[in-house]
N, C-alpha and C positions, 0 to 999 in steps of 0.2 A: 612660372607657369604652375607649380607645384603646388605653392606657397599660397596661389589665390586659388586653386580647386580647393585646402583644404580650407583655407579660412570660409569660401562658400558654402563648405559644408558640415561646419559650426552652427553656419548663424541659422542656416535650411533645419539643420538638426534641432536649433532653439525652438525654433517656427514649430516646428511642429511638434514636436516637445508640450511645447504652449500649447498647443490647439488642440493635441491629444486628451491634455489633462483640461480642460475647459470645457471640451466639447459643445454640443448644441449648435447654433449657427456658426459660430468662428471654424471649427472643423468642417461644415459645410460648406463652407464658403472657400475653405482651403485646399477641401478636395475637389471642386467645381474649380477652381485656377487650376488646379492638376492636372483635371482632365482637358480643361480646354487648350495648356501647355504641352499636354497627350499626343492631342487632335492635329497640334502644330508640327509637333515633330516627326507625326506620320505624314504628315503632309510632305513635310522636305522631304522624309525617305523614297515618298512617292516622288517627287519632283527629281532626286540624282536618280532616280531610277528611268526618266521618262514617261513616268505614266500623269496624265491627266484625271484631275478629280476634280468634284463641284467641293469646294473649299469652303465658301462660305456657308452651303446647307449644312455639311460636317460642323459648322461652330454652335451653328443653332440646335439641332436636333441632340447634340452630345448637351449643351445649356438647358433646352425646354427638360431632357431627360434627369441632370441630373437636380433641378427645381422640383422635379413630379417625385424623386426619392428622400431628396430634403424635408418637403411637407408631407414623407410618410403618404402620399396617396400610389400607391405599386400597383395598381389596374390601371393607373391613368397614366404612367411609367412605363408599363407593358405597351400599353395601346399606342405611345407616342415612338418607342421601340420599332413599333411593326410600322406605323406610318413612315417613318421618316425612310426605314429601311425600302420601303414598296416607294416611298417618292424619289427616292436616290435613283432606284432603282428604271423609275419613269422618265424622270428629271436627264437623266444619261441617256437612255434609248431613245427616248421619243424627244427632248428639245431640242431649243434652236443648236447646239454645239454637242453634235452626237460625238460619243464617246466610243469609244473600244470595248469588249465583252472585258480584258483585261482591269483597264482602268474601271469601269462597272463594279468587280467585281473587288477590284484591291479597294475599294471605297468602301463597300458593304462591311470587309472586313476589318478596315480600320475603324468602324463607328461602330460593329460589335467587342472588335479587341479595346478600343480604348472608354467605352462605355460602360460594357462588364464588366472589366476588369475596375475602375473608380470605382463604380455601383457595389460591387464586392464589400469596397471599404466601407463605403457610407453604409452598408447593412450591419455591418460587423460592430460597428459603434454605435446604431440604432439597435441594437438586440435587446431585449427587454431581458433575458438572462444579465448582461452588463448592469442594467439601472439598478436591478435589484440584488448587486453585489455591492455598488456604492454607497 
């Protein structure tokens, strides 16, 4: 059990390693699997927890969002931010499979915890201070 967490987090450590020092789309791309591996793992927590969430909106909106930071467009990032959150937010109260103020709410926060927090890195490696160290 040991023996294959660490070799997992070797090769994880390579991965990123690589993608660090590469940047551009491959770190892109690597932090967008992250977050959508993020979104998943909130999900189950949500699920041993028993709360109900719209699952499938959560993969798009964390994806549309971190596409809008990839292309460096961060007003159309913001704007997709606030919709997704305001349709989550509809999508649970008013649809066909109303949900809980609960469940509503663990949703809202799982798409800002695991969206800001990604979004965080992709700025950090987008910083124009970085380009102009290299």
């Amino acid at each position: 059990m040991l023996k294959t967490r660490v070799i997992t987090a070797v090769i994880g450590f390579i991965i990123a390693l690589g993608a660090i020092t590469l940047g551009g789309p491959v770190y892109d791309i690597l932090i967008t699997l992250l977050a959508l591996l993020g979104w998943r793992e909130f999900v189950l927590l949500g699920k041993a927890k028993h709360v109900r969430m719209s699952i499938l909106w959560g993969y798009i909106s964390i994806l549309l969002l971190m596409i809008a930071f990839a292309c460096h467009q961060y007003i159309l990032a913001i704007a997709i931010l606030v919709l997704s959150l305001s349709a989550n937010y509809m999508l649970c109260t008013f649809g066909e499979n109303k949900y809980s103020l609960a469940s509503v709410s663990f949703s809202v926060f799982g798409l800002l915890y695991v969206g800001i927090g990604m979004i965080s890195l992709l700025m950090i490696r987008h910083d124009s201070i970085y380009m102009s160290l290299s």
